[in-house]
C-alpha positions as CSV (number, residue, x, y, z in Angstrom):
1,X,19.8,77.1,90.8
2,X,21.7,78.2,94.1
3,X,20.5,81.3,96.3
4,X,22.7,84.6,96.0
5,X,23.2,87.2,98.3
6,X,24.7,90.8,97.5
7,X,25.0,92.8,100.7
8,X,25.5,96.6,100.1
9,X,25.5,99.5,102.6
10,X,23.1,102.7,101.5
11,X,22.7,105.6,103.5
12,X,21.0,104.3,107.0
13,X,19.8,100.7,105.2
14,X,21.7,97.4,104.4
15,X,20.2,96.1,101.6
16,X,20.3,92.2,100.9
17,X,20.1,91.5,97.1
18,X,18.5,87.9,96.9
19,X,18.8,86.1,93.3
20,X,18.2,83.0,92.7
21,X,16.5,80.5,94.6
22,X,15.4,80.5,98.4
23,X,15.0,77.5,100.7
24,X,14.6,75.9,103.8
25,X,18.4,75.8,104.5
26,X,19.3,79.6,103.5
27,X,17.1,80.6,106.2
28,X,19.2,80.3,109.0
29,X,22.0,81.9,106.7
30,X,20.1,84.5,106.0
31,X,18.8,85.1,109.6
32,X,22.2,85.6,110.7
33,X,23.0,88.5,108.1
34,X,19.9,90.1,108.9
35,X,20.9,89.9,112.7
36,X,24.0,91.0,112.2
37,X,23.1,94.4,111.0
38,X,23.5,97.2,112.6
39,X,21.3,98.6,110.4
40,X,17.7,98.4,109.3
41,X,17.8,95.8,106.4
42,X,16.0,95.7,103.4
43,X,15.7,92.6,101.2
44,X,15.6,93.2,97.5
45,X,14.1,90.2,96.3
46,X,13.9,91.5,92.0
47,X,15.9,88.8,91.4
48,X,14.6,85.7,93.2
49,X,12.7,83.6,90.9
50,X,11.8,80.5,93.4
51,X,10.6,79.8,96.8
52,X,9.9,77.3,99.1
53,X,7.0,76.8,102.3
54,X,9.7,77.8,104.8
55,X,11.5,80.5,102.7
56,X,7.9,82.2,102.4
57,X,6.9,81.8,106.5
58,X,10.5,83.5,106.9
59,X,9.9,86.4,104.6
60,X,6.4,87.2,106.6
61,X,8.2,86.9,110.0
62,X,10.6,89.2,108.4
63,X,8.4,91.8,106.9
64,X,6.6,91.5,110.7
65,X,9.6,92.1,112.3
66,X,10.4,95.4,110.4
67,X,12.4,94.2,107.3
68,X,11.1,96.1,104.1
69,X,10.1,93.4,101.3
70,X,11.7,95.6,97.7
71,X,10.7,94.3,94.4
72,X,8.4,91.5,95.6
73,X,7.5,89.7,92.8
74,X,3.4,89.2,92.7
75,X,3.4,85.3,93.3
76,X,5.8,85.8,96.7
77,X,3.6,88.9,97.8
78,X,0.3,86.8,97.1
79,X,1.9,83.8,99.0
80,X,3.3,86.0,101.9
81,X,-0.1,87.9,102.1
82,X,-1.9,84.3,102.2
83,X,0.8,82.9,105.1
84,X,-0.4,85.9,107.3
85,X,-3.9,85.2,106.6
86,X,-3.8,82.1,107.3
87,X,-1.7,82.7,111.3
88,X,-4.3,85.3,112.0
89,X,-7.1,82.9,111.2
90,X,-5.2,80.1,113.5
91,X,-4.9,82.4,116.6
């Protein structure tokens, strides 16, 4: 199973579609799309159905950096929310 991204422009957003699955080396891929917006971006994630460690630790530093999280699925949202516990607890 290989990661795919859809980019699509809507209204003052650019929404990344992400289906598939996400690891280690689509981060830096991703990172750059992300970057490259000129607008805020928005990662629908409804059709990602694996993750890794580093794909989860990029999502958090995404969401803290501003990027909206659509259609989380509950086992990356429970993962995500456990990443963040778990850097607060190590500061």
């Amino acid at each position: 199973m290989v990661l795919r991204v859809e980019a699509a422009a809507h209204r003052r957003l650019t929404i990344l579609r992400l289906s598939g699955r996400l690891q280690s080396e689509h981060v830096d891929q991703l990172r750059t799309q992300i970057e490259a917006s000129a607008k805020p971006v928005v990662l629908d994630l409804e059709g990602l159905k694996l993750v890794d460690y580093a794909s989860v630790c990029f999502l958090a530093e995404c969401e803290a950096g501003g990027v909206e999280l659509s259609h989380c699925s509950p086992y990356i949202r429970n993962w995500i929310s456990r990443e963040k516990a778990n850097r607060r607890g190590d500061s």
